[in-house]
C-alpha positions in Angstrom: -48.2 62.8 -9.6 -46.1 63.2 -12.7 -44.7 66.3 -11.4 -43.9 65.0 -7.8 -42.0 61.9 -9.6 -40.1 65.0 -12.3 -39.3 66.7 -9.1 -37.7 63.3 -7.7 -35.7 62.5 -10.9 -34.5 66.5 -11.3 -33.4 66.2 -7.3 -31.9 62.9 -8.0 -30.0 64.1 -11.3 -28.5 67.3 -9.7 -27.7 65.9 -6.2 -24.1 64.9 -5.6 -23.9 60.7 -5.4 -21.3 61.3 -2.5 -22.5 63.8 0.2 -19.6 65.1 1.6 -18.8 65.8 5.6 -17.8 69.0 7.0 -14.5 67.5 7.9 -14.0 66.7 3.6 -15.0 70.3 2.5 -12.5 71.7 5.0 -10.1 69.2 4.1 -10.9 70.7 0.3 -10.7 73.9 1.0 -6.5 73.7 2.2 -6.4 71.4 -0.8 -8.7 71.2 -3.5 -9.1 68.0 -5.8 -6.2 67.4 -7.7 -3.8 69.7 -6.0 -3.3 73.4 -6.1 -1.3 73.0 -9.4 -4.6 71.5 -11.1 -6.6 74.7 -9.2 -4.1 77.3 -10.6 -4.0 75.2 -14.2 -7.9 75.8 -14.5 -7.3 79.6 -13.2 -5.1 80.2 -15.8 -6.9 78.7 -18.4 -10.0 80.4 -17.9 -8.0 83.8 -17.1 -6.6 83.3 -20.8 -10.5 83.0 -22.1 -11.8 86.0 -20.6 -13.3 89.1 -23.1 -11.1 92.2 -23.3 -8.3 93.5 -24.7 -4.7 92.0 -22.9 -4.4 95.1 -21.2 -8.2 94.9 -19.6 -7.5 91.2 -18.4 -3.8 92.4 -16.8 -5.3 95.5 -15.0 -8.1 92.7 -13.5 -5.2 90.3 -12.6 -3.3 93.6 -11.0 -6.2 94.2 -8.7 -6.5 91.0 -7.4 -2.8 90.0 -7.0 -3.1 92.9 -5.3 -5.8 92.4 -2.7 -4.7 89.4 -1.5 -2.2 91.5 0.6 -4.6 93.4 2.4 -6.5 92.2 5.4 -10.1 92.4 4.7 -10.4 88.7 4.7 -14.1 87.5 3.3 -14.2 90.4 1.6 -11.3 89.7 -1.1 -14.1 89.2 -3.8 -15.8 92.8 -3.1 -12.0 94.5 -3.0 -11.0 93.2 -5.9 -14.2 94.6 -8.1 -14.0 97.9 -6.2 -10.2 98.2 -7.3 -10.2 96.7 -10.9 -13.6 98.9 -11.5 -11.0 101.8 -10.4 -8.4 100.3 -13.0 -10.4 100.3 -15.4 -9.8 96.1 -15.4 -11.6 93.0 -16.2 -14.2 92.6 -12.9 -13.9 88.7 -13.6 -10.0 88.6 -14.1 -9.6 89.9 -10.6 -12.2 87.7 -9.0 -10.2 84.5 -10.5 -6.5 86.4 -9.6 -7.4 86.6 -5.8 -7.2 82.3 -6.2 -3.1 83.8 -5.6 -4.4 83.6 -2.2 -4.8 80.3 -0.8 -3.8 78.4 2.6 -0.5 77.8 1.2 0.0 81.5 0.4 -1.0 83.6 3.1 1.4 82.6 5.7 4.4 84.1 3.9 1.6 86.5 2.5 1.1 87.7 6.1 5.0 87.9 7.1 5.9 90.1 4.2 2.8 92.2 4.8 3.1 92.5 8.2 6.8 92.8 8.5 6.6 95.6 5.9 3.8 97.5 7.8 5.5 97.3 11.6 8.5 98.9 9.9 7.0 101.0 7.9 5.0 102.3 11.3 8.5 102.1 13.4 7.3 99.3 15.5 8.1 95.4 16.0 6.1 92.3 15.2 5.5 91.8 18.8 3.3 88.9 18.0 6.6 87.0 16.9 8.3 87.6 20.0 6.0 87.5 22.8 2.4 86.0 21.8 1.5 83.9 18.6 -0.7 85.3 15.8 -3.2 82.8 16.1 -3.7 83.7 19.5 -4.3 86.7 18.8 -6.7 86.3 16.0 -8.6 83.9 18.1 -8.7 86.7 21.3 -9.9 88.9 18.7 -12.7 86.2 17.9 -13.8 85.9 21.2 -14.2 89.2 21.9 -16.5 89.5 18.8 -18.8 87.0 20.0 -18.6 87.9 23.6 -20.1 91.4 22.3 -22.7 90.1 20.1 -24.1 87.9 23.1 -23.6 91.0 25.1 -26.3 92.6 23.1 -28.9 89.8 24.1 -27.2 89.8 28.3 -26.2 92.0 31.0 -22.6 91.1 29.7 -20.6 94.5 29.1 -18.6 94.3 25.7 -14.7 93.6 25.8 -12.6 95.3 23.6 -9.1 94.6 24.9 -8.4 91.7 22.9 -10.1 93.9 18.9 -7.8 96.6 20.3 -4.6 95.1 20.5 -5.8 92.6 17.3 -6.1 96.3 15.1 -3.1 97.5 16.6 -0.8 94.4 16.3 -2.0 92.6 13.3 -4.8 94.3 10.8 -3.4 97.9 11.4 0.6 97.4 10.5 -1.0 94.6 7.8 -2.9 96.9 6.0 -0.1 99.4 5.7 2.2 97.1 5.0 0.4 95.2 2.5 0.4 98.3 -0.2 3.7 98.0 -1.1 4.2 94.0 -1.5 0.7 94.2 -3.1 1.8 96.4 -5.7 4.8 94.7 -6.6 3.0 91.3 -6.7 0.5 93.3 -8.7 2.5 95.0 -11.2 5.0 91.6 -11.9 1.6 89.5 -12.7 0.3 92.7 -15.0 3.8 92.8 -17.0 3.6 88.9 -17.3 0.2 88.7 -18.4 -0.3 90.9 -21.1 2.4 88.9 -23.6 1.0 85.9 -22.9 -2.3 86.5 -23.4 -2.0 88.7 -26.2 0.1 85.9 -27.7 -2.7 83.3 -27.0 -5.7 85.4 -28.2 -3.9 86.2 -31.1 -3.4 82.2 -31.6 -7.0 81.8 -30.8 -8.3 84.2 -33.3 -5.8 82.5 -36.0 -7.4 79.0 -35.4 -11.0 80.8 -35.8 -10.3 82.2 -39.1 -9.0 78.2 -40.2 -12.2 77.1 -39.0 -14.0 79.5 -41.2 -11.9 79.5 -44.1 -12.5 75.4 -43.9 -16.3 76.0 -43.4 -16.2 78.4 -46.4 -14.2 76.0 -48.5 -16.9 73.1 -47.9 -19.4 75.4 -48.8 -18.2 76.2 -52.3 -17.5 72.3 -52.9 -21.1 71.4 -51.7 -22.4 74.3 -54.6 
């Protein structure tokens, strides 16, 4: 009994007081509590407080301003590692730098990227001109899940739509992401490693206060 009533109290303790609706986490995922300011506030902070050496943290930060130009949406997280393991970088500072991204970033994210890659490849953003993105990301969708049911039905798989999505959008964006990505990546390197060499340095300067302090009390108390 005492460990059914524990069990209650832990569930009660750890359980948010306000369950919130699918409609509110959406609504928090365009913008978060406190703005996007606060969100890139905390990012920064905690970028700042990461082990390594300055260089380590920028070479994390590189690799995940620079994934945030490519495509492979979902997977931004596993990009990031695989690229800042390459580098040589801080795993968690390019977890945290792929925040860049956000709903108020990948639009012109996706403009540069793609605009880059169609010229680049010698073609046109024909999704500009004569169809919308979105529709094409959402023919793209339906074709994915008209070929999963397809594996259950009768139902032949479509490809049409994937086709012309690869060709139009992820293709050219891919390409066309490497150079912007760079850029992006190599600007938030340059301006990271003075400032947080300048704020560990800081940091370790108030830790040797603290100590020299302790150590003084010490040799008053004796």
């Amino acid at each position: 009994m005492g460990r059914v009533v524990q069990g209650k109290a832990d569930h009660v303790v750890f359980k948010r007081r306000d369950s919130r609706s699918i409609i509110r986490i959406a609504g928090e995922v365009l913008w978060p509590r406190g703005g996007w300011l606060r969100a890139f506030q905390y990012v920064q902070h905690r970028m700042r407080r990461l082990p390594g050496t300055p260089e380590q943290i920028a070479r994390g930060i590189f690799a995940g301003a620079f994934t945030i130009f490519t495509p492979f949406f979902g997977l931004h997280f596993v990009v990031a590692a695989v690229v800042a393991k390459l580098m040589r970088g801080s795993i968690l500072a390019a977890l945290l730098a792929t925040f860049l991204g956000n709903p108020l970033t990948y639009i012109p994210i996706a403009f540069i990227s793609l605009k880059t890659g169609h010229f680049m490849l010698g073609s046109s953003v024909r999704g500009v001109v004569d169809e919308s993105l979105s529709s094409k990301f959402l023919g793209a969708g339906r074709d994915l899940w008209h070929n999963f049911m397809a594996m259950f039905t009768p139902e032949r798989a479509h490809w049409d739509e994937l086709h012309r999505f690869y060709d139009d959008v992820f293709f050219p964006w891919m390409v066309g992401g490497i150079v912007p990505g760079i850029i992006c990546g190599a600007i938030c390197y340059y301006l990271s490693v003075p400032v947080i060499r300048a704020y560990q340095k800081r940091r370790l300067a108030r830790m040797r206060k603290k100590l020299e302090k302790m150590r003084d009390r010490a040799r008053v108390a004796e």
